[in-house]
C-alpha positions in Angstrom: 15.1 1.5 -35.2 17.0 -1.8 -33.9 17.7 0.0 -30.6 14.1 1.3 -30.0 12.9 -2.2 -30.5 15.6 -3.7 -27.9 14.9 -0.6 -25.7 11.2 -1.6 -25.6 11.8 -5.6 -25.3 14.1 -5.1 -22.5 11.8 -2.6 -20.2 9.9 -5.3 -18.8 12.1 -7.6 -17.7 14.3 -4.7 -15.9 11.7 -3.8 -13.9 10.7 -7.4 -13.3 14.3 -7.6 -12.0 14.1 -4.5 -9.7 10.4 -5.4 -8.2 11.8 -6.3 -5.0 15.1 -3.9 -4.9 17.6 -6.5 -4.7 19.8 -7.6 -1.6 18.9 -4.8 0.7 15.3 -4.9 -0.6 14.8 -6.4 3.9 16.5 -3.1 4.9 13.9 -1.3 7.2 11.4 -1.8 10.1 9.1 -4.6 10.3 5.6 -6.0 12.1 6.1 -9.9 13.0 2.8 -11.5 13.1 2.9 -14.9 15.7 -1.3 -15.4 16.6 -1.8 -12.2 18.2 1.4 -11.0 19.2 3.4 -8.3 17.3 6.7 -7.4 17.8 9.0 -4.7 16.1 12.1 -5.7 14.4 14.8 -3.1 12.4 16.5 -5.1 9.9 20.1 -3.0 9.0 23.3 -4.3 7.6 26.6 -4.6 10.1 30.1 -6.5 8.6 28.1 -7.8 5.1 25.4 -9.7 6.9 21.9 -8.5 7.8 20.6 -8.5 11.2 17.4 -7.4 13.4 17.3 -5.7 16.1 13.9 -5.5 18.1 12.3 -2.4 18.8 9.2 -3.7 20.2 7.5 -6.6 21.6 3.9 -7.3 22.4 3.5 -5.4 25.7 6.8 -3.7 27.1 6.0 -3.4 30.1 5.2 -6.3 32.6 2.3 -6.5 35.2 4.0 -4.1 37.8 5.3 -1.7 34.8 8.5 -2.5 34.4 10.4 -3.3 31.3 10.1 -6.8 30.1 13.4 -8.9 30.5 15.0 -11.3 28.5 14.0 -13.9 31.3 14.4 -16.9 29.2 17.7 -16.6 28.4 19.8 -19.1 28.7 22.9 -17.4 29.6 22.3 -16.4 33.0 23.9 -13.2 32.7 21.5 -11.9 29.9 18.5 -12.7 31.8 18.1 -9.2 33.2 18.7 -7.5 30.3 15.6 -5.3 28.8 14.2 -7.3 25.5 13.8 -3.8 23.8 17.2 -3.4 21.3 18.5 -6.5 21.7 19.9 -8.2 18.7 17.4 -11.3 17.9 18.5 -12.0 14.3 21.8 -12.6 13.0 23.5 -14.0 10.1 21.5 -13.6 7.2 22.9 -13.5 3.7 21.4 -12.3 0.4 21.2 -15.9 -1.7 18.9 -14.8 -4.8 15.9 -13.6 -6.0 14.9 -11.9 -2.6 16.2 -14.9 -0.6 18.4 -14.7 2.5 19.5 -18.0 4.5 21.5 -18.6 7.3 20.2 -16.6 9.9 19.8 -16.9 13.6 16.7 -15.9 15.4 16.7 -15.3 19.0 13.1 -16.3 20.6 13.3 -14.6 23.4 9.4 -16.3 24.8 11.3 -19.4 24.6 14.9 -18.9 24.9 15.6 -21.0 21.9 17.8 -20.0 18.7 16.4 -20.8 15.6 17.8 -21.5 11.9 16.0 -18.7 9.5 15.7 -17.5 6.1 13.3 -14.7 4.9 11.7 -13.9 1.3 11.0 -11.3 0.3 7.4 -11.4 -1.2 7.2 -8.1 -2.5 8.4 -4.9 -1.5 6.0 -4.6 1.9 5.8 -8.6 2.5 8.3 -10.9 4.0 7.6 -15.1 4.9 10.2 -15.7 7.3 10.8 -19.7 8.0 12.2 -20.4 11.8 13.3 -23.7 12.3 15.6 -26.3 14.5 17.4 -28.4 12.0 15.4 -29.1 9.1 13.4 -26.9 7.1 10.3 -28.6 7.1 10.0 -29.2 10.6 9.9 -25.2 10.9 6.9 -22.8 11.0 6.7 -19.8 8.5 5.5 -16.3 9.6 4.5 -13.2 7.7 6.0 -9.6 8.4 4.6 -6.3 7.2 6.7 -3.4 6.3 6.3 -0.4 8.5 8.7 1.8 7.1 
C-alpha cells in the first residue's frame, strides 16, 4: 500500500521533470522569427556542445538568382562563401532546467558575433537572447520547432 501511494505522489513530478526532454530537448530543426524574416537553423550536437547550422535564410537567392553569400563577413576569405550550411551558432552548453549559455551566433546581415543562450519554453518553443556583452543590452527572439 506504501508503494502505491509513493508511486502515485511521485507521477507528477516525473513528468514535470521530463516536460521539456532534458539537455538535448533543442536537438532538431528550427523557424527563427526576426520582423519578417525567417530563417532555418538545425540544432545537433558535435564534441559535447550544441551548435546550429543554417539550412535556410529568408530568400536564397539574390536579385540575379544566385546564391546568397556571406558578404558581411568579416574575414575576407569567407565572404564568398554560400550562407546555406554554414555554422552560425556555436558553443552552447546545457546549464539547467532547459537552459543553454555560452553560445556564439553568427549574424550573417551584420557580420557581427553575438553572446547567446536559448530556453527552452516548451517542447516546440525556444526564446533565444543574442547579445554583445551584457545580457540586458540584448534582444530576445522566439523559434518554432519544425521537426
Amino acid at each position: 500500500m506504501k508503494i502505491t501511494i509513493i508511486c502515485i505522489i511521485s507521477i507528477p513530478f516525473i513528468l514535470l521533470s521530463q516536460q521539456n526532454g532534458g539537455s538535448d530537448a533543442n536537438i532538431g530543426i528550427w523557424e527563427m522569427f526576426e520582423d519578417e524574416y525567417i530563417d532555418t537553423l538545425e540544432i545537433f550536437t558535435q564534441d559535447n556542445k550544441y551548435i546550429g547550422k543554417l539550412l535556410g535564410s529568408g530568400d536564397p537567392f539574390d536579385e540575379h538568382g544566385n546564391q546568397r553569400r556571406d558578404r558581411n563577413n568579416p574575414d575576407v576569405n569567407l565572404r564568398n562563401r554560400p550562407l546555406m550550411g554554414i555554422i552560425c551558432l556555436t558553443d552552447l552548453i546545457y546549464v539547467e532546467d532547459s537552459v543553454w549559455d555560452g553560445g556564439k551566433m553568427y549574424y550573417p546581415k551584420d557580420g557581427n558575433i553575438y553572446s547567446c543562450k536559448i530556453s527552452l519554453k516548451n517542447k516546440n518553443t525556444i526564446e533565444a537572447r543574442y547579445y554583445l556583452g551584457f545580457s540586458i543590452l540584448g534582444y530576445s527572439e522566439k523559434w518554432n520547432r519544425i521537426k
